[in-house]
N, C-alpha and C positions, 0 to 999 in steps of 0.2 A: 576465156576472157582474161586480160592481166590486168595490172594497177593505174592504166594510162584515165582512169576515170573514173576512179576511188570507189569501185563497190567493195560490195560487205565482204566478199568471198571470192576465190578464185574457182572460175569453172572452166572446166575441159571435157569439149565435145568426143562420146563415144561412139555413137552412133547419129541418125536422123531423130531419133526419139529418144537417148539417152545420152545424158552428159552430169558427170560427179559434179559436187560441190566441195570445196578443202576451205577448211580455212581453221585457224587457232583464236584464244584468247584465255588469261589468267588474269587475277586482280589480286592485289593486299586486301586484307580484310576488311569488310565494309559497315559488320554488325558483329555483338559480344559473342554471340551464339554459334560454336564449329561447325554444326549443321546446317543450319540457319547459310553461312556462308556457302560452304560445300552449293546449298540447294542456288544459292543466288549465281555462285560462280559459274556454276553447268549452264543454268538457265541464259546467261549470259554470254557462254561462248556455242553453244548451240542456234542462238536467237541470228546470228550471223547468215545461217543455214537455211532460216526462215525466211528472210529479209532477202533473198534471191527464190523467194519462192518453191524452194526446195523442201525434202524430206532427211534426214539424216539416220545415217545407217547404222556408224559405229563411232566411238570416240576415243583418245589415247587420253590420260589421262595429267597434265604436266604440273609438276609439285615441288615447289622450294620450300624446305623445310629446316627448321632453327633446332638441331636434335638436342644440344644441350641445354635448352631451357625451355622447350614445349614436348610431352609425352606422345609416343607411341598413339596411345590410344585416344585422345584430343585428333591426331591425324587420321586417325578411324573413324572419326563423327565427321571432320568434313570428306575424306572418301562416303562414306554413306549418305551425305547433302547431295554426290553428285549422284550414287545411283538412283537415289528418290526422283532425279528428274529424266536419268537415263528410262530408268523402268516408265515412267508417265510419257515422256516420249516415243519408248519403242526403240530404241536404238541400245546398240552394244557398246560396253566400254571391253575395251579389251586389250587391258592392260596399260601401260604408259610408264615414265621416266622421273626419279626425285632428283635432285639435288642436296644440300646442303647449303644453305645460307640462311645469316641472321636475320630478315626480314622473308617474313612467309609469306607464299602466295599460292593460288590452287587454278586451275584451268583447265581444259581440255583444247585437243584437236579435235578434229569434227570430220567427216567423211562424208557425204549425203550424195543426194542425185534431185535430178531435176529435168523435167523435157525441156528440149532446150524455144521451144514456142510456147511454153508458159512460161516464162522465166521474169522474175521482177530484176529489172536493173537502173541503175541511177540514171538514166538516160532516156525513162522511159515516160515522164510527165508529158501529158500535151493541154494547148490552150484550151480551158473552158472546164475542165475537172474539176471538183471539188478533193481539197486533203483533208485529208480522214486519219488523227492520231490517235493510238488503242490505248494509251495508258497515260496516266497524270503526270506531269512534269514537277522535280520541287526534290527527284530523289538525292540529289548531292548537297542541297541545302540541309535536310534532316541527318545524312547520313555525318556531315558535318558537327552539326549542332550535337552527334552523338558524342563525338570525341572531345569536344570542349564541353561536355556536361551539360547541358542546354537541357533536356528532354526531362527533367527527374521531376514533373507534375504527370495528373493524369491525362492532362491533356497532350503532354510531349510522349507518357507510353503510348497513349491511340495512335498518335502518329506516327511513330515508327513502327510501330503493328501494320499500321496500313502502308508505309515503305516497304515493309519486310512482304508485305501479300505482293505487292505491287512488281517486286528487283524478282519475285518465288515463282509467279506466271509467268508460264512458255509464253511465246508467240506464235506455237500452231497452229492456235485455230484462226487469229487475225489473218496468219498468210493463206490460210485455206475459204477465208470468207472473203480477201483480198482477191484471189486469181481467179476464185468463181464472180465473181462482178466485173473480170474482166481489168483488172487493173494490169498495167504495165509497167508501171513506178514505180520503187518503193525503196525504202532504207529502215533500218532501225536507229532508234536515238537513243545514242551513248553518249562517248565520251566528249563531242564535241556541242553537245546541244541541241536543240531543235532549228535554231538558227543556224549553225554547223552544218549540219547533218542534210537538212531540209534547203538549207542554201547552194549546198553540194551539188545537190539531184537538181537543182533548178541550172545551176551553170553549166552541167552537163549535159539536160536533155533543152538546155538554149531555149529557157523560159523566165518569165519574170512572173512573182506568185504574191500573194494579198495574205496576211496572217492578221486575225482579230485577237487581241490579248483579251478580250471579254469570253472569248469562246472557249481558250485552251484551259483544260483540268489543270488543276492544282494541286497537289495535298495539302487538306486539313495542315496549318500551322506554320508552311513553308514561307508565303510571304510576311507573315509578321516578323521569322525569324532572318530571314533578307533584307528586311527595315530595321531588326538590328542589328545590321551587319557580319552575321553570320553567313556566308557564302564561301564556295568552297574555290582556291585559288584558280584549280582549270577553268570555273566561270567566268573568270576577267577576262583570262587568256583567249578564250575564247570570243569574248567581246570585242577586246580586240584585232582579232583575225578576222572578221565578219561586219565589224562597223563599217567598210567605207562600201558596201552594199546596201546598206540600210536606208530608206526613205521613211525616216519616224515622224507621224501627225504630232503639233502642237500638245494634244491631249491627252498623250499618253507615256505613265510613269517611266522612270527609270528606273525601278525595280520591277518593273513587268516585260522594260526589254533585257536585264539581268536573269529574271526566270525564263524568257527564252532562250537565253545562254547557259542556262546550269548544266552541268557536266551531270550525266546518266550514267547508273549503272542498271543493266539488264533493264533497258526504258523499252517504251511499246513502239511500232512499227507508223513507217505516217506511208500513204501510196495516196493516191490520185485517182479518182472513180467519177465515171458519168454522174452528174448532177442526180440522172433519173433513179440510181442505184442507191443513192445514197439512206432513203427510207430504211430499204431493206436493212442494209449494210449495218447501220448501225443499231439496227434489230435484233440483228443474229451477234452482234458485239456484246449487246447489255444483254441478253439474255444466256449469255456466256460470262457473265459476273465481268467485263469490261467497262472501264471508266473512259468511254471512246465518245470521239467529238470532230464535227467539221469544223476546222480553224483557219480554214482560208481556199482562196480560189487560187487555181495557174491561169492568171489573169492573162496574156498575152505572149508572144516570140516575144524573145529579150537575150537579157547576156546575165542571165539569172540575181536581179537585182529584189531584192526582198522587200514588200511598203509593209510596215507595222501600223493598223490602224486600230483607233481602241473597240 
């Protein structure tokens, strides 16, 4: 598969039954803590591997590092962030590439595999499915609010406690309780949002889909701090990339169609499942400590236009 239809990863057929998954991703820092990062950033460029319903084998590991004003061993807490998630994964790092530059970043490549008739791809929604998202939206709003000081009550540490658990979960078990109920669809939601990302998969697999903003997870704290305008710039942008799809009802906020734009780092996985599936589905989600939720129908063929109703 290449990029003519924006999935998460690039796959190339080995055989009838086997086909790799490749794909990269790195981020600047997202939270105080090197580890803490490290675990976010793996999780994050792994989660790609997921989102095509794949397993992942090995990863390289890719690092821009600011050597005259951050230590050695601070770059050893985030290498150790990322084997924390390598080791919970199952997959190898095995070895990778630094740089030198003033603003740090940490990532991985990713190598996986996938049969290619189980495969989740943006393409794969059909009319009458329910979307099913694994984790709470609100992480770019907090992660924000981190760097202008926002968070320093005990209400703002819960909250980024619970960012931090939230960007720290894989998405292996969502893709493995995903392709067991038979989905076809799916993407993970980063850095363009759930509108973004979810808007994507609908104009590629040439459907039109229904999102309830009463239904989609939140974190604890994020829409207050969105009401004071704490929001992180990719959200706008994002906003505006994705508004002239949008059929928003009378009744519902403009900060609730801003939290379906906020920019995700390491967000949860949305795919598309038989109505009938869905009990289960999201049985095996919460009892895998998942903050997972039906937020909308693929109501119809379409030319992937999004209705926000509240």
């Amino acid at each position: 598969m290449g990029a003519l239809t924006g999935d998460d990863a690039a796959v190339w057929r080995l055989s009838d039954d086997r086909a790799l998954v490749v794909t990269a991703d790195f981020i600047t820092p997202v939270v105080d803590d090197a580890r803490d990062w490290g675990r976010v950033a793996a999780a994050n460029a792994v989660s790609d591997v997921y989102a095509m319903g794949g397993t992942p084998l090995l990863a390289l590991n890719l690092v821009c590092w600011n050597t005259e004003e951050l230590s050695n061993d601070l770059l050893g807490d985030v290498l150790q962030g990322g084997h924390d998630i390598a080791r919970e994964c199952g997959f190898v790092i095995a070895g990778g590439h630094t740089v030198d530059d003033p603003e740090p970043k940490f990532g991985m490549a990713v190598i996986g595999e996938v049969h290619p008739d189980r495969m989740l791809t943006n393409t794969g929604l059909r009319t009458g499915q329910r979307l099913i998202i694994t984790k709470p939206l609100g992480i770019g709003v907090i992660t924000t609010a981190l760097k202008q000081g926002a968070l320093d009550t005990p209400e703002g540490t819960a909250a980024l406690d619970a960012a931090v658990a939230s960007m720290t979960r894989t998405n292996a078990a969502a893709a493995q309780i995903a392709v067991a109920a038979g989905a076809t669809g799916a993407t993970d939601v980063t850095g363009f949002g759930l509108l973004g990302h979810a808007g994507r998969m609908a104009q590629e697999s040439e459907v039109d889909i229904e999102i309830s903003v009463a239904a989609v997870p939140i974190i604890a704290m994020a829409r207050d701090l969105a009401v004071a305008g704490i929001v992180p710039g990719g959200t706008g942008r994002n906003l505006g990339w994705v508004m002239e799809w949008l059929d928003i009802d009378d009744d519902v906020d403009d900060i609730d169609v801003t939290l379906l734009a906020d920019a995700q780092t390491s967000g949860g996985l949305v795919f598309g499942v038989d109505a009938d599936k869905v009990p289960a589905v999201l049985g095996e989600l919460a009892a895998g400590g998942h903050m997972a939720a039906v937020t909308g129908t693929v109501v119809d063929v379409g030319r992937g236009r999004i209705h926000i109703t509240r």
